[in-house]
N, C-alpha and C positions, 0 to 999 in steps of 0.2 A: 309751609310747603309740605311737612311731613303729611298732615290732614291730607292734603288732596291726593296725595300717593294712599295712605290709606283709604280712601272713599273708591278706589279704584274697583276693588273687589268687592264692597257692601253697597252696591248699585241696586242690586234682586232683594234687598230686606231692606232698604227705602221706597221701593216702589210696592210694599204691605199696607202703609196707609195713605188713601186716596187722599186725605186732605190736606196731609204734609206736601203730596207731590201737584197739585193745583196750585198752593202758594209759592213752590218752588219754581214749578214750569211759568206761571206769570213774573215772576222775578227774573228766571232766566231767561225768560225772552225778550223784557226790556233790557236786561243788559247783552243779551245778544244782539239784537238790533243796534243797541248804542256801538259795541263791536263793533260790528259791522258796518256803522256809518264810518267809527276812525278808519277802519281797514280801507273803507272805498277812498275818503278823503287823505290818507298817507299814498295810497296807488297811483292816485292822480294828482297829488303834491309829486310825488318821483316820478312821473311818469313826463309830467310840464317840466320837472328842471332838467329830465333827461332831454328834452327837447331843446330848451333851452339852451342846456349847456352843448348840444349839439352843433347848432344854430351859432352860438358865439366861438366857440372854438375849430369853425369847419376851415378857419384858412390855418391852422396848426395842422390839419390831418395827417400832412404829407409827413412831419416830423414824428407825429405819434408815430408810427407803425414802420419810420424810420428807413422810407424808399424815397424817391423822386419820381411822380406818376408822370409821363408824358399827357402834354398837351391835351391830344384827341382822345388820350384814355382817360381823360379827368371826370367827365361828367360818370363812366360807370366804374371808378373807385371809388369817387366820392357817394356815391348810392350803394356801395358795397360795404364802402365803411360806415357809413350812418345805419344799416339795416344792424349788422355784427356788432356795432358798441350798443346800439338799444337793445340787441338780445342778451349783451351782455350782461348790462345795466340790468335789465327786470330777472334777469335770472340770481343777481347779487341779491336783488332785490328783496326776490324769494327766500334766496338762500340766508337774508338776514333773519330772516323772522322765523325758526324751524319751529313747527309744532311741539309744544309740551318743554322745550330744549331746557329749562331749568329744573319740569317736574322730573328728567330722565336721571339728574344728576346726584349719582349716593352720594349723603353726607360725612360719612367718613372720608372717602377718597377723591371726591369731587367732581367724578369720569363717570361719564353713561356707566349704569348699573348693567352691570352681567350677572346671568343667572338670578333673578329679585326672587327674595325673599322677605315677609314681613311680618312686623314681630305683632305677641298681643294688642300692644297699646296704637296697631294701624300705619307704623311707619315701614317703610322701604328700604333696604340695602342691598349692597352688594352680598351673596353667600360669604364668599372669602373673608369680606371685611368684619362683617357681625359675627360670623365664627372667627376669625383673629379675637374681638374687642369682645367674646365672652369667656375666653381664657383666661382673660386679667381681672374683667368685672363684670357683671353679673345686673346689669342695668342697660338701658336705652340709652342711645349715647344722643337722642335727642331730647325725651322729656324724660328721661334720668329716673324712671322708673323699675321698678325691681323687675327685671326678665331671668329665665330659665332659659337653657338650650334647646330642652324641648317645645318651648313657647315660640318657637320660627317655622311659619309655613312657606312655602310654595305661593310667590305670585304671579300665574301665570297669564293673567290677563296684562299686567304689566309689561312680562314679557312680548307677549304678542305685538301693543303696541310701540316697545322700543322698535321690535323687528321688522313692523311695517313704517316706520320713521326712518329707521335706517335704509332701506330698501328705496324708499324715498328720495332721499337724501343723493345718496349713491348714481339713482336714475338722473337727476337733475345736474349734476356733476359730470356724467357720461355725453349729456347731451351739451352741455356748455361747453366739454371738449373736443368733441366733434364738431362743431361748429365754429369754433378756433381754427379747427386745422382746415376745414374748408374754406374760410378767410384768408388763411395762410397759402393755400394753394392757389385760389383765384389771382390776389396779389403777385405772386412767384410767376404767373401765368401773363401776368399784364407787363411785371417788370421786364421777362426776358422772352418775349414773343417770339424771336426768330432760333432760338434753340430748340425748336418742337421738332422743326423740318431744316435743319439747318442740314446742307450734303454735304459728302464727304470731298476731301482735297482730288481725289481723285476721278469723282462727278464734276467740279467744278474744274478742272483742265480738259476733262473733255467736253465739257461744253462747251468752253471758251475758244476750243481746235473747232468744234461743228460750228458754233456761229461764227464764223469767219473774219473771229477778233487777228489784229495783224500783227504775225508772228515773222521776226525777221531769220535767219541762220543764227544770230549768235546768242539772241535769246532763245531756242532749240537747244543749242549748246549748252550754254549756261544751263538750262534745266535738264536735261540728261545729266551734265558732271552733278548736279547738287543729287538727284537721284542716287547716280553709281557712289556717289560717297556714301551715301544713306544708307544703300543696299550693303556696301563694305562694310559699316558702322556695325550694320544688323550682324550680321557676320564675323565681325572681330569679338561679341557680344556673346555669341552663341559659342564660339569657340574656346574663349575665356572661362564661359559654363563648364563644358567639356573638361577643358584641362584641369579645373581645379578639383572637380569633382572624380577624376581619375588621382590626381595628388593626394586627396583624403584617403583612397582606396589603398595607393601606394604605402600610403605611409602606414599604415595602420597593417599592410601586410608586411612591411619591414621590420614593424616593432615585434609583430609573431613571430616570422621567422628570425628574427633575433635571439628575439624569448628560446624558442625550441632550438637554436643551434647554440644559445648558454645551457641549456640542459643536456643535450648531447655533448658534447665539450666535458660536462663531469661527470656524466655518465663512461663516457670513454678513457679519461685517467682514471675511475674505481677500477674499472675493467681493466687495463694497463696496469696499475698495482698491484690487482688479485691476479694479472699473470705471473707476474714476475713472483709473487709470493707464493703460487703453486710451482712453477717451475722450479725455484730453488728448494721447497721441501721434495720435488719428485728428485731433483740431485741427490740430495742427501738419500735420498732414501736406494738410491742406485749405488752410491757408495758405498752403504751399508750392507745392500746385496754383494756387492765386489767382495767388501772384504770378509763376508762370511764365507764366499764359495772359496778365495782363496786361503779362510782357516780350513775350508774342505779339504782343499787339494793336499793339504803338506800334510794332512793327518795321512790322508791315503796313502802317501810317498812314505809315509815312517811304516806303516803298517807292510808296507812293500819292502822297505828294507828288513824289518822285523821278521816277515816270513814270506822265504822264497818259493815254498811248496805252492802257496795262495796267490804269487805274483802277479799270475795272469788272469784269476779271478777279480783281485783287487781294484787289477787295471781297469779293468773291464767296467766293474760294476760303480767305482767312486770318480770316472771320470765326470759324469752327472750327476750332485746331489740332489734328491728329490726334495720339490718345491721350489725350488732356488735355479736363477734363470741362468740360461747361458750366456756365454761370451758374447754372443750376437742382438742380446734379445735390448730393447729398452722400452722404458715404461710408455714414451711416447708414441712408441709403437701398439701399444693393445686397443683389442677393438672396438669397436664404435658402440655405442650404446642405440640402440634404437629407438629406445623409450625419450632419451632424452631428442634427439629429432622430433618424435612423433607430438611431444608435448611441450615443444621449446616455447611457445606463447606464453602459458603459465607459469613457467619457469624463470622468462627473463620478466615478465611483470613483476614475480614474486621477490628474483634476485633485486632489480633496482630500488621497491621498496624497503626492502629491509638493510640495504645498505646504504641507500641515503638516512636512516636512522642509526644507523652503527656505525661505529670506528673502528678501524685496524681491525685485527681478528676476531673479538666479539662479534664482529657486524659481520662477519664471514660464514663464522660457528653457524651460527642460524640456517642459511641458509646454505650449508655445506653438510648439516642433518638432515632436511626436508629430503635433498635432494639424494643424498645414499640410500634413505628409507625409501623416495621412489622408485627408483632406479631399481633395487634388487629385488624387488616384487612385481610380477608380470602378468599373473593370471590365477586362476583360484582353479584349482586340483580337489574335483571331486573324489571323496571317502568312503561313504557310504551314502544308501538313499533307505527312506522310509515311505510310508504309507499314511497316513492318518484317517484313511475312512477304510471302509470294505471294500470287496473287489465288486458287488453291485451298484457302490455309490459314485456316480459320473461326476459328482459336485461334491464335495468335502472341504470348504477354504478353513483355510488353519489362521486364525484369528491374533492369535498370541504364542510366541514360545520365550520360555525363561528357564533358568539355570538356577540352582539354590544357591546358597550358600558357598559354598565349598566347591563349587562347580563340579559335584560329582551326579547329580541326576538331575533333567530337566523336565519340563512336563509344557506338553504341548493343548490347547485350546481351540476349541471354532464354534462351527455351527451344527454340529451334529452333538452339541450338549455334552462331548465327553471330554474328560480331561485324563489325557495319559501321562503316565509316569516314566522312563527310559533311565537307564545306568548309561550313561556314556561312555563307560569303558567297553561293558560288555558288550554295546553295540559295535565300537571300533573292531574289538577282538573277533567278535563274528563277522564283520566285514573283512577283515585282513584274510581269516583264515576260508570264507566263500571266496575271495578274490584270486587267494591261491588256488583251491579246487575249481575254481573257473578256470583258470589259465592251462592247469593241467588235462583239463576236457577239451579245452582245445586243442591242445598240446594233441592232444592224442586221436581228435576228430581229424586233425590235420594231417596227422600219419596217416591214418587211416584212407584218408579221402587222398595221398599220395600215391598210398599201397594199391588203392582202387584202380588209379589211374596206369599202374605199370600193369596191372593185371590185362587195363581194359588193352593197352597198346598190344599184349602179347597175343589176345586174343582176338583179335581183329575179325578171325575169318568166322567167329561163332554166330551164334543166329542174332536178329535183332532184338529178340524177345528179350533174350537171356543179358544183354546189354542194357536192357532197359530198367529189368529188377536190380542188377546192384546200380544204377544211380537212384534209381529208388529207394532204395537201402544206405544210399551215402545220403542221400536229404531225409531219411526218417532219423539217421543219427547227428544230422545238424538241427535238427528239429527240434530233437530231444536236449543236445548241448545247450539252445535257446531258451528253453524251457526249460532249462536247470537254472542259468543265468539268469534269465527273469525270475527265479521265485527267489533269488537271494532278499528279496524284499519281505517274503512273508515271514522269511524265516526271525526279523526281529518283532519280537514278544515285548509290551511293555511289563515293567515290575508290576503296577496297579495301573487300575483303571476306575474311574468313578464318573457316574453323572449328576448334571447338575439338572435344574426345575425347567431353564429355558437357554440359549441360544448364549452362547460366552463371547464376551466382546474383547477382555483382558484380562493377565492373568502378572502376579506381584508375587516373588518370596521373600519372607520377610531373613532379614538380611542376619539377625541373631537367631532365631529360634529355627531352626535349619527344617524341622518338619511342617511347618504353621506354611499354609499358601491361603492369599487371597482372590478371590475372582469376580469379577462385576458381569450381568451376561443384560440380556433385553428387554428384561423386565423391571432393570431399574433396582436388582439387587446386588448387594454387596456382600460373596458369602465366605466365611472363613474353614476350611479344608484344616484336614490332619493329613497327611500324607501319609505316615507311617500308618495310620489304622483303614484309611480310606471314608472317614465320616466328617462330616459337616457339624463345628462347633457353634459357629455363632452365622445367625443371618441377620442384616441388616438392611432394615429396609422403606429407608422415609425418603426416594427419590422420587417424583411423580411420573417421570419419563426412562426411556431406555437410557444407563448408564455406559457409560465409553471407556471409561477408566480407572484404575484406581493402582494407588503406587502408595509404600510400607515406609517410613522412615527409616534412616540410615543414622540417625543418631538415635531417637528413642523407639526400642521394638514393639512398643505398644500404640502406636500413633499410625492413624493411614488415612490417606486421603481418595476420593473420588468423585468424577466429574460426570455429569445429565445430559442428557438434551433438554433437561425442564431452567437450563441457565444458571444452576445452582453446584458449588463447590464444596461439600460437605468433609469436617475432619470431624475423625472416630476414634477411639480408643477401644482395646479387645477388652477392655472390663465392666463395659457397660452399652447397653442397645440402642441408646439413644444417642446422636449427634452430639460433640461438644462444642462445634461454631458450625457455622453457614457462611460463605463469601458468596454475595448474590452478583452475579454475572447481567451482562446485558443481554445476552444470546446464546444457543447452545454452544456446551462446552466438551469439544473432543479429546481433550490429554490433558492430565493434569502429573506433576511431577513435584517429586521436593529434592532439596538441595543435597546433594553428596554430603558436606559438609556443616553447612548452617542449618538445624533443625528445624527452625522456625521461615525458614524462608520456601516458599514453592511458587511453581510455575504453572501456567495453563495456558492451552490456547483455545480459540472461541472462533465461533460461525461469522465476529465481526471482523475477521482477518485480522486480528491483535493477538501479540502475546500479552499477559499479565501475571505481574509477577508482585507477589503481595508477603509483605511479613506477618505472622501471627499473634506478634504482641500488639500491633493495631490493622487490624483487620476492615476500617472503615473504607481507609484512601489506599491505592494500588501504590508499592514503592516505583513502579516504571512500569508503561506502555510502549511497548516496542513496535510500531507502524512500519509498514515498508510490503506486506504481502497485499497482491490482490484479489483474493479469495479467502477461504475456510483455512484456518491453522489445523490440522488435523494432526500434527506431533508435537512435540518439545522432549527434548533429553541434554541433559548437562554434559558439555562436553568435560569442562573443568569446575569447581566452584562459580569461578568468575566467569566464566561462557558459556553460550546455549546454543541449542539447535533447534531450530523449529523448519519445520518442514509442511506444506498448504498444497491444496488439488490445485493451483495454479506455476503445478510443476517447477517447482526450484525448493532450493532448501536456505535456508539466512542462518548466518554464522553472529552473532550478537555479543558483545561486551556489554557486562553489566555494569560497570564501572563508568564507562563514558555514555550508556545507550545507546550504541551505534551499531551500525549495521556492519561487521568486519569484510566479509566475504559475502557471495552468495553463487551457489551451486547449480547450475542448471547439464543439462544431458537428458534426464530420462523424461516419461512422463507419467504424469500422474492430474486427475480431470475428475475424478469422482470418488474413486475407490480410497480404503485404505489399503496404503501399500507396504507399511511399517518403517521405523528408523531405529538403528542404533550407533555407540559408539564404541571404541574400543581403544584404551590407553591412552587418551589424548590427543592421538595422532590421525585413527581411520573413522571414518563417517560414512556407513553402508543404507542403503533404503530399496526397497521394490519399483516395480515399475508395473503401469498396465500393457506391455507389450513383450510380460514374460520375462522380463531379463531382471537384474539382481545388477546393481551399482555400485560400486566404491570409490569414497572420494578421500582423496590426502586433505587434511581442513588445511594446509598452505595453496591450494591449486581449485581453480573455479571451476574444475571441468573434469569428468570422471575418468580415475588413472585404472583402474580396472573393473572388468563386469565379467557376467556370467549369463547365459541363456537357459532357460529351461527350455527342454522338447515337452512336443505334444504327447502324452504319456497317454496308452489304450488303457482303459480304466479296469478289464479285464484283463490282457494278458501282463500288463506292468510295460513290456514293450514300446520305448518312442519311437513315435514315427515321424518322418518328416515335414509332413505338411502342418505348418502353422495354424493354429486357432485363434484367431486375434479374441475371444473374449476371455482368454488366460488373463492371468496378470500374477504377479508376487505380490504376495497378503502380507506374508509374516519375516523380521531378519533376527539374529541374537548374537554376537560377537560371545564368545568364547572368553569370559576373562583372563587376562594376564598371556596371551594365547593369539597366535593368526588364523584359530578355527570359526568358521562363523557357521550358524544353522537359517537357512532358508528355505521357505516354503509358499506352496502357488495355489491358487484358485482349486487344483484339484487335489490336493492334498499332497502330494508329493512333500515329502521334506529333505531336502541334501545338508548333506556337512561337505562345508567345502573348504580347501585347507588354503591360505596364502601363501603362493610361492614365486 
């Protein structure tokens, strides 16, 4: 058998010699012939017993196919079934005898050959099977000769003709089932004749009413009642639907409102215990007012008898201690807060969570801090204002502002390549003391422009002219007050000034080395500043793309990192120009940050709406991806070791535990859709960012929704003067929180910079 699988393919180098293939084709045609007599004589051997066996078995029919044919339908069943067994019969027929059906079969496996393959010595297999059995040995597993793995070709002639066997096969299979089923249905057709047209109960009464079958009264009767029971039936049916399908509904809103009136229930005894547990320390603390004001009083009464000269001063002045309330006053009387109304949502979300976590006063504490810290801060109290471009430049956005060291000088960053340097004291002190000589020019504009007006009343009957010049003269000298007030801006001077090669994205000081500042700008470099001298020590610069970020470690001051738009997270050291890792990103990367605390641990966020947050002693796998934004991460800053802030143009900010990976909070109020707007923190407790609609945000990280903001005016880029009509393509670029402090610095689209104080 193997032979004749081999001869498969060497058909075209037997047909080389004419006389081999003469005795060949005379031999094979007598035995093809002889073939072909058994094939004729086996077809017509089966072909007679099919008849045959037709013929003696035709009064069984009924039982083979397992119906009872009526009578009248006997002669074209029994012609239906004698056609359908003969076709059945020659198609077995066929299907006994498949062409080739032994040569198809590999001798390893015993199953039509897939994929043939065959080896030097002309035999057949399966791929699988001869690469299996040349793993172990290294021979034919039919005539056990030495084979190689490379000795297996491609038989695809073989192939072809499995695939037309099979095809074959399959066709003839197809057809003998369909032929079954059309057997199947003629039958089903003969057995049950009047189901085709069989009418409905409702055709058949009224027929039986129009053919004038005889219907008496009580048979009318009787079939109406059986109807209205029927029609009742349908109805008790449809109703039973109804109710139980309202009962599932029921029940499943009883189990919620169950659910939610056990959570109110213990919601309202915490609340019930935390009154009673404020109510009694505000007693105590009334008492304690009591009997302080009456150690007051007896002191005054000694001091009254002590000296009588003073008696009636004494009286007078120690009847009321200052600070200390009167007779009348009680704590439960002072007034309302309004912040707490205005923010009550946040508040009680904030209160229930943290006290279904806490017991007794611990679980109080919490939220009895959040809540004084908000409560006594209301709005941010501008200090001073600065400038960051010329008074020619309409567009100035201030990129970055940071504070050194010591928080005694900061230095401000953007797009006009400069990087200024500011004393914050000496700016506050030149503000206080222009603020004063501002108020004094009014002070005295307003005299003035008083003095004007008793003048003009006395002089009523003078001419109009002469009327006209001193208001003239009262608005040259508001004019001038204006423009005094306005230049209080020019008047702050930075310490230094320096520029850089291109366009500054962010600016970093390093947190020991108080004069060393880092800056990354749009070119993709990362350059290291002297501050004290004003020169540029180190550049570095193997980013391919405009660089976004770059932030200084807080544990070693030699160490900093920065982030690409080319996807790539590079950490550096100041004592050498070259890179000492790469974190390759998936997508660009807008902020990258390292840990307050852990050195080796930093943050970034990326164009994939992720943060990642990666350690440096294995750099391969991210320690956690934080998911949850729908857009660009453009911040991240650590609020604590263990918490983060990232902030994305899909306007909100997520509040993240790195400890569980979760999403704690998340911030929404302003917006933000394209721009960088900036973020900082400040103590653990505030979370400020920009907006594209000018305003300046702050959020308490206990409360989801911003506790105070700020507006910028539209500022004339020339006079310094705001004016009131809105610019919508402002926004706030830049925030800095004030370390250890409730000063923050903010700055907008046109350079404007404010220090605005919390109060």
């Amino acid at each position: 058998m193997g032979a004749s699988l081999g001869a498969v393919d060497e058909e075209s180098e037997d047909d080389s010699d004419e006389d081999n293939v003469n005795n060949d084709s005379s031999n094979s045609n007598s035995n093809s012939n002889s073939d072909r007599d058994r094939d004729r004589d086996s077809r017509g051997r089966y072909r007679d017993e099919d008849i045959l066996g037709t013929n003696e078995r035709g009064s069984d029919r009924s039982t083979d196919y397992g119906v009872s044919i009526p009578a009248n339908g006997s002669i074209i069943a029994s012609s239906i079934a004698d056609e359908s067994r003969a076709r059945s019969q020659k198609a077995a027929a066929t299907a006994s005898i498949p062409l080739g059906a032994h040569v198809f079969e590999c001798p390893i496996c015993l199953d039509t050959i897939q994929e043939a393959f065959m080896t030097a010595c002309g035999h057949s297999f399966c791929f699988r099977c001869i690469s299996r059995h040349l793993l172990g040995r290294l021979t034919c597993p039919v005539c056990f000769q030495s084979l190689e793995r490379d000795q297996i070709y491609p038989n695809f002639a073989l192939n072809k003709l499995i695939a037309q066997s099979t095809g074959c096969a399959k066709s003839q299979l197809g057809y003998h089932a369909s032929q079954q089923q059309q057997q199947q249905q003629s039958i089903q057709s003969l057995r049950q004749p009047s189901q085709r047209h069989q009418p409905s109960i409702v055709d058949q009464i009224r027929s039986a009413v129009e053919n004038g079958d005889e219907l008496d009264a009580d048979d009318i009767d009787t079939l109406m009642m059986v109807l209205q029971q029927k029609r009742q039936s349908m109805r008790c049916y449809e109703r039973q639907f109804e109710m139980a399908t309202m009962r599932q509904f029921l029940l499943a809103a009883q189990a919620k409102k169950a659910s939610e009136m056990e959570m109110l229930r213990k919601e309202l005894l915490i609340v019930e215990e935390d009154l009673d547990y404020v109510s009694t320390q505000l007693d105590s603390f009334a008492q304690s007012s009591e009997a302080f004001r009456d150690c007051a009083l007896s002191r005054s009464r000694t001091v009254f008898t002590c000296s009588k000269q003073s008696a009636a001063a004494t009286a007078s002045d120690n009847m009321q201690v200052p600070n200390a309330p009167t007779e009348d006053s009680s704590p439960t009387d002072m007034p309302r807060n309004k912040r707490v109304d205005e923010h009550f949502s946040d508040l009680e979300s904030f209160y229930f969570d943290t006290r279904m976590r806490g017991v007794g006063e611990e679980g109080l504490d919490e939220f009895l801090e959040t809540l004084s810290t908000f409560a006594k801060h209301e709005r941010f109290k501008p200090v001073a204002t600065l400038r960051y471009g010329d008074s020619t430049a309409s567009t100035a956005i201030v990129a970055s502002i940071e504070f050194d060291r010591d928080d005694e000088v900061f230095a401000v960053a953007g797009v006009t390549r400069k990087i200024k340097i500011y004393d914050y004291c000496n700016v506050i002190e030149q503000a206080e003391t222009w603020n004063e000589l501002t108020q004094q020019q009014q002070q005295l504009r307003r005299r003035r422009i008083d003095h004007q007006q008793d003048q003009q009343q006395q002089q009523q009957q003078q001419a109009q002219s002469e009327w006209w010049s001193r208001e003239s003269e009262a608005r040259s000298t508001a004019d001038d007050g204006g423009a005094a007030a306005s230049a209080g801006t020019a008047l702050q001077y930075p310490v230094a000034e320096f520029t850089n090669r291109s366009k500054i994205s962010c600016l970093s000081f390093n947190p020991y080395i108080k004069s060393q500042l880092s800056c990354s700008d749009y070119d993709g470099t990362v350059s290291l500043w002297d501050v004290s001298t004003g020169t540029a020590t180190l550049t570095l610069g193997e980013h391919e793309k405009r660089a976004w970020s770059v932030d200084f470690s807080h544990v070693d001051p030699t160490r900093l990192c920065s982030g690409s738009d080319d996807g790539k997270v590079k950490i550096w050291t100041t004592n050498r120009r070259a890179s000492v890792m790469t974190i390759e990103g998936k997508a660009n990367v807008c902020c990258v940050r390292f840990n307050p605390l852990h050195g080796n641990i930093l943050s970034f966020g990326s164009a994939d709406h992720n943060v990642h947050c990666f350690d440096l002693r294995s750099p391969k796998q991210p320690l956690c991806v934080l998911r949850g934004h729908r857009k660009a991460v453009s911040y991240t800053r650590f609020l604590t070791p263990d918490k983060i802030v990232s902030a994305s143009t899909d306007s909100s900010l997520k509040l993240w535990n790195l400890r569980t990976q979760e999403c704690v909070r998340t911030f929404v109020g302003h917006s933000n859709e394209k721009n960088f707007v900036g973020l900082t923190t400040s103590a653990g407790d505030w979370i400020a960012c920009g907006s594209e609609n000018n305003t300046m945000y702050a959020y308490h990280h206990n409360l989801s929704h911003p506790a105070v903001t700020y507006k910028f005016g539209n500022c004339n880029p020339v006079t310094g003067i705001e004016q009131p009509e809105d610019d919508p393509s402002l926004f706030v670029s830049a925030v800095c929180w004030k370390n250890k402090s409730n000063t923050m610095l903010s700055a907008n689209s046109q350079g404007i910079i404010k220090f605005l104080e919390l109060v």
